[in-house]
mmCIF file of the N, C-alpha and C atoms, coordinates in Angstrom:
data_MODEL
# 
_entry.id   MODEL 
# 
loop_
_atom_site.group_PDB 
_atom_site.id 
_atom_site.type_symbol 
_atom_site.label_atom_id 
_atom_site.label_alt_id 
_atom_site.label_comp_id 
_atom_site.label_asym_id 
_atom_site.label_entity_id 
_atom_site.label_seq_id 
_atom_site.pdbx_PDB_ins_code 
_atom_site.Cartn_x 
_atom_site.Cartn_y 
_atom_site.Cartn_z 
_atom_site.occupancy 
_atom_site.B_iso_or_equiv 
_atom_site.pdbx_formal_charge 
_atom_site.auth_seq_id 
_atom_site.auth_comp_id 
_atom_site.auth_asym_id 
_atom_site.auth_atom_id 
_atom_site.pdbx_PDB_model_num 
ATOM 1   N N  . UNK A 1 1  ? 43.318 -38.808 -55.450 1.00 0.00 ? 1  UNK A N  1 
ATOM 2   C CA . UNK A 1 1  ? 42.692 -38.617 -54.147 1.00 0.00 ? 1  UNK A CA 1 
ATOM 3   C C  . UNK A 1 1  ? 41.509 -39.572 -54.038 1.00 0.00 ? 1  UNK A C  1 
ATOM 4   N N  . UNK A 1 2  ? 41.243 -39.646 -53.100 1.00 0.00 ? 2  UNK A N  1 
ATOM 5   C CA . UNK A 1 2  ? 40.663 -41.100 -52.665 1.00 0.00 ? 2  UNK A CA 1 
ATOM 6   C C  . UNK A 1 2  ? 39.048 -40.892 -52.289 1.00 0.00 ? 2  UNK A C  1 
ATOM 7   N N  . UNK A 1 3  ? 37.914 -41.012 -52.698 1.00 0.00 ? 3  UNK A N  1 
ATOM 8   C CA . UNK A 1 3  ? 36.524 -40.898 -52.507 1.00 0.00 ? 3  UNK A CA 1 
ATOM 9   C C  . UNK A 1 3  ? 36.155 -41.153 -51.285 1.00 0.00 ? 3  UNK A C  1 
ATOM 10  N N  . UNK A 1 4  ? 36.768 -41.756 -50.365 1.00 0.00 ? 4  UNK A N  1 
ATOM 11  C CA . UNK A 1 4  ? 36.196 -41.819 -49.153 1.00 0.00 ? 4  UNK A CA 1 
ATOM 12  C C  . UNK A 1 4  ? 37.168 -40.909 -48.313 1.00 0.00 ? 4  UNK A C  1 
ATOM 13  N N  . UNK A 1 5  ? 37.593 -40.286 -48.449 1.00 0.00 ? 5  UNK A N  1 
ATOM 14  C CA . UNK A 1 5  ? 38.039 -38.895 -47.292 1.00 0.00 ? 5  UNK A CA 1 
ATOM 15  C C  . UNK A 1 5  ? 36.957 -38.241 -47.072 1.00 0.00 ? 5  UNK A C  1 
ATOM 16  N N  . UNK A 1 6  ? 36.588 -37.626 -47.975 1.00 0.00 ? 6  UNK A N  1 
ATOM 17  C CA . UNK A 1 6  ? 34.891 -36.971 -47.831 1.00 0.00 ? 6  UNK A CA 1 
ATOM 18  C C  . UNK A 1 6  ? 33.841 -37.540 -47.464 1.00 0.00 ? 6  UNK A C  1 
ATOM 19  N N  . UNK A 1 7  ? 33.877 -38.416 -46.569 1.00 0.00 ? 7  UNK A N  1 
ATOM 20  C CA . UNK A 1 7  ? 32.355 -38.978 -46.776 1.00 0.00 ? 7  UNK A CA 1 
ATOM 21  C C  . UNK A 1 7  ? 31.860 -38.168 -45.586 1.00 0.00 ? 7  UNK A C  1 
ATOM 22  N N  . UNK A 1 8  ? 30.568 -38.094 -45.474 1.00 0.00 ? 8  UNK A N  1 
ATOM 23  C CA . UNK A 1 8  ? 29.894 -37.669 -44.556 1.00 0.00 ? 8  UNK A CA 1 
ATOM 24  C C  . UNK A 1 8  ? 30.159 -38.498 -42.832 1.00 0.00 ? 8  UNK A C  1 
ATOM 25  N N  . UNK A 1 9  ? 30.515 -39.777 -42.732 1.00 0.00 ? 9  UNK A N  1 
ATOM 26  C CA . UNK A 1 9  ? 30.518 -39.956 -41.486 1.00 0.00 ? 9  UNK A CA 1 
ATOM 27  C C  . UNK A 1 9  ? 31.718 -39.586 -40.856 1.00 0.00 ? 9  UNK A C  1 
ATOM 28  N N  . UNK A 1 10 ? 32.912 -39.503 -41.537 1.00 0.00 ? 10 UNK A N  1 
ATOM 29  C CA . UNK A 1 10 ? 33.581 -38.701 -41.125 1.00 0.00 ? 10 UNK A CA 1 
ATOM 30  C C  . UNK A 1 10 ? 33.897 -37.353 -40.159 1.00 0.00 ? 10 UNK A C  1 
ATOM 31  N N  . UNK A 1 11 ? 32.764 -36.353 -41.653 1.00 0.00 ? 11 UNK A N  1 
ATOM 32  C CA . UNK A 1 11 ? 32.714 -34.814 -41.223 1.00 0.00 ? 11 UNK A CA 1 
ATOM 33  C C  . UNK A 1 11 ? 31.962 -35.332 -39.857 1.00 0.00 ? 11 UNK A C  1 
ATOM 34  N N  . UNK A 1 12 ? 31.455 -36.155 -39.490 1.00 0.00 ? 12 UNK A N  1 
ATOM 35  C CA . UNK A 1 12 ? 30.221 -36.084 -38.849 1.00 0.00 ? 12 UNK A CA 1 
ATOM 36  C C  . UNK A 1 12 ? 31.042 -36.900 -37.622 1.00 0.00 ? 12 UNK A C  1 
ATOM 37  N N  . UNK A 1 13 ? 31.716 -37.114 -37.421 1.00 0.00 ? 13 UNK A N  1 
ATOM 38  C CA . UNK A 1 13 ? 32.852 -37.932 -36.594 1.00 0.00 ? 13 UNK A CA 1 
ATOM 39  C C  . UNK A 1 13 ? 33.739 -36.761 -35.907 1.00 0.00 ? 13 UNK A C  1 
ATOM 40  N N  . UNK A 1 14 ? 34.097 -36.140 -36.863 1.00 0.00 ? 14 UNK A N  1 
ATOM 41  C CA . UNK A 1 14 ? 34.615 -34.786 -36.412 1.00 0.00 ? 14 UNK A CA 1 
ATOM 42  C C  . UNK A 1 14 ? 34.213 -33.710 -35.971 1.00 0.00 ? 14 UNK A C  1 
ATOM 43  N N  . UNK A 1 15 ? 33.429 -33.474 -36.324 1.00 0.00 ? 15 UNK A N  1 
ATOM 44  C CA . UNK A 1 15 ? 32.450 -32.691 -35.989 1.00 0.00 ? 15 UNK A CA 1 
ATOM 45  C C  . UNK A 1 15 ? 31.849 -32.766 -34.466 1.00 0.00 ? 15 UNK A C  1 
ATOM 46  N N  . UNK A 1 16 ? 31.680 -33.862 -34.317 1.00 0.00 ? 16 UNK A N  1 
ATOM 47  C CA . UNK A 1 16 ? 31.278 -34.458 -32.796 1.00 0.00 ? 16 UNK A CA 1 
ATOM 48  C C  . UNK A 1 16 ? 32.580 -34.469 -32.063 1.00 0.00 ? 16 UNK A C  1 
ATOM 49  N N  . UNK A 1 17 ? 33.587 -34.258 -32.379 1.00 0.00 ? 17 UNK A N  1 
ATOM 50  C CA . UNK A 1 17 ? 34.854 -34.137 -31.365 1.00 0.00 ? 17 UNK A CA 1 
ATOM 51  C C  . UNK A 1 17 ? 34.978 -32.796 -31.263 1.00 0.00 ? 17 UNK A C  1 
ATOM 52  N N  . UNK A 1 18 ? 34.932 -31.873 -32.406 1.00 0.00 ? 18 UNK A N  1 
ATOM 53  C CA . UNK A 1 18 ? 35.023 -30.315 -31.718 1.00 0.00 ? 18 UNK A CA 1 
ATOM 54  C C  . UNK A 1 18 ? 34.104 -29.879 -30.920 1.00 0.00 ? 18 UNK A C  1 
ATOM 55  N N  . UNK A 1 19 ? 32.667 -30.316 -31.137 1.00 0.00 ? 19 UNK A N  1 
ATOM 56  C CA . UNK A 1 19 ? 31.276 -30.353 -30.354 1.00 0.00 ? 19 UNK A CA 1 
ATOM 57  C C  . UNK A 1 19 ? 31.833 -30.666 -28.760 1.00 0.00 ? 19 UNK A C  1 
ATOM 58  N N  . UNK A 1 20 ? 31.560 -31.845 -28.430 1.00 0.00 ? 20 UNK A N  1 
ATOM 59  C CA . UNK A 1 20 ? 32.453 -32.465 -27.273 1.00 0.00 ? 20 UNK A CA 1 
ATOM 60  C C  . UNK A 1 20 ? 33.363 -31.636 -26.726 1.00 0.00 ? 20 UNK A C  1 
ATOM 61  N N  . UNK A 1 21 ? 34.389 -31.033 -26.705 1.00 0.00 ? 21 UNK A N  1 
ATOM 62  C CA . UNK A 1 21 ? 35.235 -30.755 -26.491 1.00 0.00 ? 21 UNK A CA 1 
ATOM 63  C C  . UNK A 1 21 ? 35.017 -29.179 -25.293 1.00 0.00 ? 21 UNK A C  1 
ATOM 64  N N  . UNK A 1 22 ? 33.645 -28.759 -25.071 1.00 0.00 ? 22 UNK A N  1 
ATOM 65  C CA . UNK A 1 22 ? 32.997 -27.859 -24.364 1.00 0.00 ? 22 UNK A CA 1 
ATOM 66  C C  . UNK A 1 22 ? 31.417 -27.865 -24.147 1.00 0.00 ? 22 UNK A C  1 
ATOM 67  N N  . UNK A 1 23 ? 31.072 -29.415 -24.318 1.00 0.00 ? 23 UNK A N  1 
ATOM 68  C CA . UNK A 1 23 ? 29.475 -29.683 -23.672 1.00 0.00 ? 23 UNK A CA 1 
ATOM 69  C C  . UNK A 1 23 ? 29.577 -30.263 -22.712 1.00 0.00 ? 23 UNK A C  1 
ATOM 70  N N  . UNK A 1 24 ? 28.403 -30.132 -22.158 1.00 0.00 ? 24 UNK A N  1 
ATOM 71  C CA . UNK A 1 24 ? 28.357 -30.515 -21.114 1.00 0.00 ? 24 UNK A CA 1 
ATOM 72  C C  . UNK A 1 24 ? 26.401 -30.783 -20.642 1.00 0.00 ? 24 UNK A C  1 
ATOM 73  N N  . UNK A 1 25 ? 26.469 -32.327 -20.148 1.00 0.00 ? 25 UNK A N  1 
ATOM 74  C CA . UNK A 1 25 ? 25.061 -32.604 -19.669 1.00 0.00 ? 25 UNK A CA 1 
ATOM 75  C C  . UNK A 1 25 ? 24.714 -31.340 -18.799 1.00 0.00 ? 25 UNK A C  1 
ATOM 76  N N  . UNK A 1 26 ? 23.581 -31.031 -19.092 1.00 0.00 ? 26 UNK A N  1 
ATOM 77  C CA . UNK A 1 26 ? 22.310 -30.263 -17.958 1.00 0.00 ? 26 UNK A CA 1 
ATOM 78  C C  . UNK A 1 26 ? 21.813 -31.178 -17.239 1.00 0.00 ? 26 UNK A C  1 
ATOM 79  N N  . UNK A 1 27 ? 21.251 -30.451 -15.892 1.00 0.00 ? 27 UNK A N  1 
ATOM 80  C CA . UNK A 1 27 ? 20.684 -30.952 -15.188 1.00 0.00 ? 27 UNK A CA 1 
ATOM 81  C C  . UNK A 1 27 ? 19.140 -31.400 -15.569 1.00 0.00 ? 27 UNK A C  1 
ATOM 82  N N  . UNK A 1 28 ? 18.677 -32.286 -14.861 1.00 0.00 ? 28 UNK A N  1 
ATOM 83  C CA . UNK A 1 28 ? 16.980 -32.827 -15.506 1.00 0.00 ? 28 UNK A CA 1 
ATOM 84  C C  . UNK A 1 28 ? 16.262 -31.641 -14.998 1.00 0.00 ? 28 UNK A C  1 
ATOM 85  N N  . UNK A 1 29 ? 15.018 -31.108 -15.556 1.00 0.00 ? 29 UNK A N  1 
ATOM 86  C CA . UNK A 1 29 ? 14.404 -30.103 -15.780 1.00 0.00 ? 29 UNK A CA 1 
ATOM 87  C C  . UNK A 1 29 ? 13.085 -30.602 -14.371 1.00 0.00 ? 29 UNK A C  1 
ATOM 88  N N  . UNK A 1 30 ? 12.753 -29.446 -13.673 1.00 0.00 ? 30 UNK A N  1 
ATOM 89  C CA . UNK A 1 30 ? 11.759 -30.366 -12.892 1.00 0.00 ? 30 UNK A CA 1 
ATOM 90  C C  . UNK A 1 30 ? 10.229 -29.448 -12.756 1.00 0.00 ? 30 UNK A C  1 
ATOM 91  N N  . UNK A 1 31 ? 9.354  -29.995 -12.644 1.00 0.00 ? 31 UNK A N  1 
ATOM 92  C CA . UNK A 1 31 ? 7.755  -29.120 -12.736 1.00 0.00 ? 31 UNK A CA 1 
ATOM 93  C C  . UNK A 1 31 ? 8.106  -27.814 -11.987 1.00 0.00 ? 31 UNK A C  1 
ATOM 94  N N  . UNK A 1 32 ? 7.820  -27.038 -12.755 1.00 0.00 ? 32 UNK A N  1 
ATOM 95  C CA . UNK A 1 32 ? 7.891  -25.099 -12.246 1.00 0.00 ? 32 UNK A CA 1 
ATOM 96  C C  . UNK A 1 32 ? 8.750  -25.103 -12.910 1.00 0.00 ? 32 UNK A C  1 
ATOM 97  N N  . UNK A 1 33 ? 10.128 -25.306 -13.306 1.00 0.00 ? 33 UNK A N  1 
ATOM 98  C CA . UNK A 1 33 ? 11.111 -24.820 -13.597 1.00 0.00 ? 33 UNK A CA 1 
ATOM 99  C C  . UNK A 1 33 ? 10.576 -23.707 -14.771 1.00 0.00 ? 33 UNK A C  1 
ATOM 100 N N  . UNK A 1 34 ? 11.526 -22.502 -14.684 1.00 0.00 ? 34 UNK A N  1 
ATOM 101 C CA . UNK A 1 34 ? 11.242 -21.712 -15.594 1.00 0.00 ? 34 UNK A CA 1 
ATOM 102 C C  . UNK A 1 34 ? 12.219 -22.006 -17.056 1.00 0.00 ? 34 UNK A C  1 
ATOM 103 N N  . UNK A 1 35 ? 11.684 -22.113 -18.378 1.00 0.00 ? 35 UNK A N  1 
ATOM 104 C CA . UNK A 1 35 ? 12.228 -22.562 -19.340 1.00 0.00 ? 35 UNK A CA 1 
ATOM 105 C C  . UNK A 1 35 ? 11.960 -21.239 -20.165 1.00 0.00 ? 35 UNK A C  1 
ATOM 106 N N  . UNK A 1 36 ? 12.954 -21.313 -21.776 1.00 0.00 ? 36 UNK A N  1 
ATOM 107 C CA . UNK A 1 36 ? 12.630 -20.531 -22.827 1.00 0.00 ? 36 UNK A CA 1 
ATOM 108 C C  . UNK A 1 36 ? 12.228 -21.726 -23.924 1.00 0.00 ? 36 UNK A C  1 
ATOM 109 N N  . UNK A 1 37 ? 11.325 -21.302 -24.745 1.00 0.00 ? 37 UNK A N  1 
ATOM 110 C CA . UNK A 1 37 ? 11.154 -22.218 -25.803 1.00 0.00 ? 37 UNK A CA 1 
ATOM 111 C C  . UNK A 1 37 ? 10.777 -21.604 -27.436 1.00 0.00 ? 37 UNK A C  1 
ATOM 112 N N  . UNK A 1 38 ? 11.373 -22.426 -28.106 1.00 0.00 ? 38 UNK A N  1 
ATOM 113 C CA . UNK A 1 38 ? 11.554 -22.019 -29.719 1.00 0.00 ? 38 UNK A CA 1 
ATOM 114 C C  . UNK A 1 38 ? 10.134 -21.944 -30.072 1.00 0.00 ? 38 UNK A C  1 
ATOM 115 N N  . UNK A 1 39 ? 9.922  -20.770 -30.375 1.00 0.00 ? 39 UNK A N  1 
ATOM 116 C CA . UNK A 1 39 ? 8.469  -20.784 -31.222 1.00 0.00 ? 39 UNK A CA 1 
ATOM 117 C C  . UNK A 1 39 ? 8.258  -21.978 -32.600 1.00 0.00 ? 39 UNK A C  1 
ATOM 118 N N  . UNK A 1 40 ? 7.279  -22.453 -33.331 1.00 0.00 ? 40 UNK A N  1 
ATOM 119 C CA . UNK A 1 40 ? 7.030  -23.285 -34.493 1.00 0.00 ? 40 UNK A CA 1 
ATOM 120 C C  . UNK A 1 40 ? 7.404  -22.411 -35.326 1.00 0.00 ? 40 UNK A C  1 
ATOM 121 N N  . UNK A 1 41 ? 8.114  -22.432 -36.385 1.00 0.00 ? 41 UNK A N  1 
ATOM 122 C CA . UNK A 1 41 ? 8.434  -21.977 -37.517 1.00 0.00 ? 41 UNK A CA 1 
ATOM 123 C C  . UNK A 1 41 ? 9.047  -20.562 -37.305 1.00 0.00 ? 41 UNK A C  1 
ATOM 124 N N  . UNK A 1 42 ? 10.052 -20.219 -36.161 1.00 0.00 ? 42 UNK A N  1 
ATOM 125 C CA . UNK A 1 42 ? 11.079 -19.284 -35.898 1.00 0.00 ? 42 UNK A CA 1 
ATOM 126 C C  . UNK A 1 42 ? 12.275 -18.301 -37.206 1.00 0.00 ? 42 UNK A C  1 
ATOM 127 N N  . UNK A 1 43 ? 11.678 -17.062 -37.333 1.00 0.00 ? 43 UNK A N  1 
ATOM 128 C CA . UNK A 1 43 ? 12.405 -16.640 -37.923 1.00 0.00 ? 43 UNK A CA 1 
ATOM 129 C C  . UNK A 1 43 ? 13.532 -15.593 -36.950 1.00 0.00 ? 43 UNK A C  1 
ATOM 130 N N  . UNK A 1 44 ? 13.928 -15.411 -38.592 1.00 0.00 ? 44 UNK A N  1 
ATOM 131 C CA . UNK A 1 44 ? 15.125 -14.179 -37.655 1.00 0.00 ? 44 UNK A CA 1 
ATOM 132 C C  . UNK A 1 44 ? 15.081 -13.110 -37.065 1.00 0.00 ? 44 UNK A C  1 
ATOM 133 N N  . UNK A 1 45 ? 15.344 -12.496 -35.423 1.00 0.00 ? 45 UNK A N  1 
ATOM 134 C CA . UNK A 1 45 ? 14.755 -11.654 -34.896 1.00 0.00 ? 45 UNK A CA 1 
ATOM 135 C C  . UNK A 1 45 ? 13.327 -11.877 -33.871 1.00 0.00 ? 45 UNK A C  1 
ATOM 136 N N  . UNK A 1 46 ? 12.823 -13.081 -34.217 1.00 0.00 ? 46 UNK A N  1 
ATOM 137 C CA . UNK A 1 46 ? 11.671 -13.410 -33.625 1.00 0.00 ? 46 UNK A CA 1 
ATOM 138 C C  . UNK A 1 46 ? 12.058 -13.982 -31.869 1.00 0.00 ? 46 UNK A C  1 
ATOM 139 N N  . UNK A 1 47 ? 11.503 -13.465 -30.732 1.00 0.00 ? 47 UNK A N  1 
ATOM 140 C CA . UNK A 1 47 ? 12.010 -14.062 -29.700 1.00 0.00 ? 47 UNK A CA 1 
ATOM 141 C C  . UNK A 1 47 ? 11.131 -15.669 -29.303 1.00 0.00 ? 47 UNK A C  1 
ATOM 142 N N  . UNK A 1 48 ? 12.206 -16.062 -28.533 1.00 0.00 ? 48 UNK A N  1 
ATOM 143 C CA . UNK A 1 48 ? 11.860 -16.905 -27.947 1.00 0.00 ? 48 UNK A CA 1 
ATOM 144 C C  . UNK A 1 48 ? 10.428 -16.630 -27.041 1.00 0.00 ? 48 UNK A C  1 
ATOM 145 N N  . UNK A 1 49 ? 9.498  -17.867 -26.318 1.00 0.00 ? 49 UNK A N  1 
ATOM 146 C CA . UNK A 1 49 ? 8.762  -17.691 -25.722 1.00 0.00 ? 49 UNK A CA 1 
ATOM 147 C C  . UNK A 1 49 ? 8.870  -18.298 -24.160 1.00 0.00 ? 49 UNK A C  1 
ATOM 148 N N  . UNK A 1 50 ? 8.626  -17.467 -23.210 1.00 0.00 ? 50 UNK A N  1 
ATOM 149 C CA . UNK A 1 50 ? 9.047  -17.878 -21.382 1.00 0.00 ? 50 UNK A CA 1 
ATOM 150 C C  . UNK A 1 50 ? 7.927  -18.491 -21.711 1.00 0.00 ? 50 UNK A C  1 
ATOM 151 N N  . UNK A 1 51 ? 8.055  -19.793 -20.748 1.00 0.00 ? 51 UNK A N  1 
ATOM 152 C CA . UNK A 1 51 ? 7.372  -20.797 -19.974 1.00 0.00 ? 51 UNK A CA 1 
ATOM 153 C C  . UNK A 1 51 ? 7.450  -21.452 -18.887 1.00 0.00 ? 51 UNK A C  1 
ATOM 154 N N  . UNK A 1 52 ? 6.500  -22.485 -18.190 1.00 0.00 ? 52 UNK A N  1 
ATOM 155 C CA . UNK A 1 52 ? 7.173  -23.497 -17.164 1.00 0.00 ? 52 UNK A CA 1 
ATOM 156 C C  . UNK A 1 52 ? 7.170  -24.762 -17.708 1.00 0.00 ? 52 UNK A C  1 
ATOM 157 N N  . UNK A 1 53 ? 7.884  -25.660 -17.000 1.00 0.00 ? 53 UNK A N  1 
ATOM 158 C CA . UNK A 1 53 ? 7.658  -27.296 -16.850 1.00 0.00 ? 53 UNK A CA 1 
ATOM 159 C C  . UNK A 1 53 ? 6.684  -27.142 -16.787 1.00 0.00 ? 53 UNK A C  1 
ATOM 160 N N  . UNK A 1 54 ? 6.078  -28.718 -16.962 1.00 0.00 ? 54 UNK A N  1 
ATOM 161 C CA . UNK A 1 54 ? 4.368  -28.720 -16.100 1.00 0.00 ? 54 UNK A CA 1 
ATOM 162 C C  . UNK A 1 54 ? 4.923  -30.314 -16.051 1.00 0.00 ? 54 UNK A C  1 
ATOM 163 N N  . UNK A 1 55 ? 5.765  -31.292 -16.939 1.00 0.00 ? 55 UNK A N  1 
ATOM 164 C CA . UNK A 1 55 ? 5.998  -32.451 -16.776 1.00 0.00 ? 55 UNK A CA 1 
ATOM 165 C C  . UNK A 1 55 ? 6.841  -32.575 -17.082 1.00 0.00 ? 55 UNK A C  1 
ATOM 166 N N  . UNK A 1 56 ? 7.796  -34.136 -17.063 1.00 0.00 ? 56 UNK A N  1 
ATOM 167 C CA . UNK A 1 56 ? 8.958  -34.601 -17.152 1.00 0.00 ? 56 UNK A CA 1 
ATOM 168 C C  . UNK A 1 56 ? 8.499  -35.583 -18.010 1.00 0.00 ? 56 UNK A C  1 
ATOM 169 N N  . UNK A 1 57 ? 8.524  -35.847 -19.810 1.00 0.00 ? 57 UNK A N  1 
ATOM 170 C CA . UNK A 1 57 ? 8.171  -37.465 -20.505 1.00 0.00 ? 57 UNK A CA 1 
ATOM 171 C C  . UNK A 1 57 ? 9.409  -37.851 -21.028 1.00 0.00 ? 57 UNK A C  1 
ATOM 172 N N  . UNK A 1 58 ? 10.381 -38.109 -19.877 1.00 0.00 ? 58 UNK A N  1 
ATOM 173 C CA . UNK A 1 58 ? 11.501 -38.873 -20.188 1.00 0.00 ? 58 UNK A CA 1 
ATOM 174 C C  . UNK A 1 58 ? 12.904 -38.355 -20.533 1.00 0.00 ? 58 UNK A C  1 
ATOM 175 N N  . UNK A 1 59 ? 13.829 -38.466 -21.158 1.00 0.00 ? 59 UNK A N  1 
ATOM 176 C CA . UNK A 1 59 ? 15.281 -37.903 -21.711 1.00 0.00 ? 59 UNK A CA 1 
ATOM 177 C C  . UNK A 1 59 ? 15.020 -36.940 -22.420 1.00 0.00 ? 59 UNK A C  1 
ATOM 178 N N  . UNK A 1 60 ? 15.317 -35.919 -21.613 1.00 0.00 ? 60 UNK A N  1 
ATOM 179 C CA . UNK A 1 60 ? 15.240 -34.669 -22.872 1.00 0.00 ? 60 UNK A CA 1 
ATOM 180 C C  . UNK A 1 60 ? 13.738 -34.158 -23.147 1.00 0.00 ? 60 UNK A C  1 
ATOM 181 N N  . UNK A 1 61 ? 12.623 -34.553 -22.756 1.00 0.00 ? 61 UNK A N  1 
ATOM 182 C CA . UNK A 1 61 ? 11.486 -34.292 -23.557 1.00 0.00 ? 61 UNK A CA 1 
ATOM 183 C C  . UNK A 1 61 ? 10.470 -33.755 -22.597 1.00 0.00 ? 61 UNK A C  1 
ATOM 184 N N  . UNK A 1 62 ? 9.906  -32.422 -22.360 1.00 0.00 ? 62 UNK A N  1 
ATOM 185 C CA . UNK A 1 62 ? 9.037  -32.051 -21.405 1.00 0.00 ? 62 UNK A CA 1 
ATOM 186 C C  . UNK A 1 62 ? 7.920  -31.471 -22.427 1.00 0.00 ? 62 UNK A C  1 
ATOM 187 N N  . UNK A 1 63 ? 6.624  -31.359 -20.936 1.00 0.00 ? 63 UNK A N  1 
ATOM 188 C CA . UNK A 1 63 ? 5.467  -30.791 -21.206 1.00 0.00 ? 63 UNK A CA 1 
ATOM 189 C C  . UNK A 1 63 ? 5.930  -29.460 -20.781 1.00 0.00 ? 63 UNK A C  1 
ATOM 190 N N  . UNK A 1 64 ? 5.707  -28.418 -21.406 1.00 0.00 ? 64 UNK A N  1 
ATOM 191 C CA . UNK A 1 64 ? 5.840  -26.739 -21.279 1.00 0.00 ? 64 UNK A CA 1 
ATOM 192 C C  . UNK A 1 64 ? 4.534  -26.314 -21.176 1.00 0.00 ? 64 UNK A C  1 
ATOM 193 N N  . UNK A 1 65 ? 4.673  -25.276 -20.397 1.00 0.00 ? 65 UNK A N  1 
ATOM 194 C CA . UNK A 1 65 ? 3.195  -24.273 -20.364 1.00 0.00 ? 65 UNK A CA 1 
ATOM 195 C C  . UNK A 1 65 ? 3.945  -22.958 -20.727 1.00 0.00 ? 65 UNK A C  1 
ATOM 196 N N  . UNK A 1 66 ? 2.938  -22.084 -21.588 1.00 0.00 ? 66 UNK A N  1 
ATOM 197 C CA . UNK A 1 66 ? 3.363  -21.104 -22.319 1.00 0.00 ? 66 UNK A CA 1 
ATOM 198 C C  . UNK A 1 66 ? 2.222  -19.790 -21.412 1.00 0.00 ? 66 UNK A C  1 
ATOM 199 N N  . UNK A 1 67 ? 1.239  -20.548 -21.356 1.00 0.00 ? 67 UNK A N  1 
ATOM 200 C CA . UNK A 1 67 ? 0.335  -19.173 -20.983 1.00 0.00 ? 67 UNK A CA 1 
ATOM 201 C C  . UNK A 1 67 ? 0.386  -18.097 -19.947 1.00 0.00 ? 67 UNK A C  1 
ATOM 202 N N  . UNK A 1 68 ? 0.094  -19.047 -18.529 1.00 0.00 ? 68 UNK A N  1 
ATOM 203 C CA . UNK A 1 68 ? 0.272  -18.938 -17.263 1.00 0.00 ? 68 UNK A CA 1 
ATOM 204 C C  . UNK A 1 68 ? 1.569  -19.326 -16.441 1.00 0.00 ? 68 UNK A C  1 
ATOM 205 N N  . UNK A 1 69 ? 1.861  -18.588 -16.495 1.00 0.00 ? 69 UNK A N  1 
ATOM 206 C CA . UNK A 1 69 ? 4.138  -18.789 -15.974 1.00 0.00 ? 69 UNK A CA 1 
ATOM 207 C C  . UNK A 1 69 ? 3.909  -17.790 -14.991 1.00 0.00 ? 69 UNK A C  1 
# 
């Protein structure tokens, strides 16, 4: 058997086709929007925290407000 069947870019090739296969882009997030966000160092059972937008810094990446929502 042959050492490169296993390699990691593979699993990781595949992996991204079962992924794919039921994602789907979101819409861009816009100031107010109401969001949930992962607490820092999240354990099990621990909830998430409600917030808003407050900004848009690009693909994927916003300013959240946690306090006042």
């Amino acid at each position: 058997m042959k050492g490169t069947l296993l390699t990691t870019t593979i699993v990781e090739k595949v992996s991204r086709v079962y992924y794919d296969r039921t994602a789907k882009d979101l819409n861009e997030l816009k100031p107010r929007d109401k969001v949930q966000v992962k607490p820092a160092g999240l354990v099990k059972g621990q909830e998430w925290k409600k917030g808003c937008v407050i900004k848009n810094h690009g693909y994927h990446s916003y300013a959240v407000e946690t306090a006042n929502c």
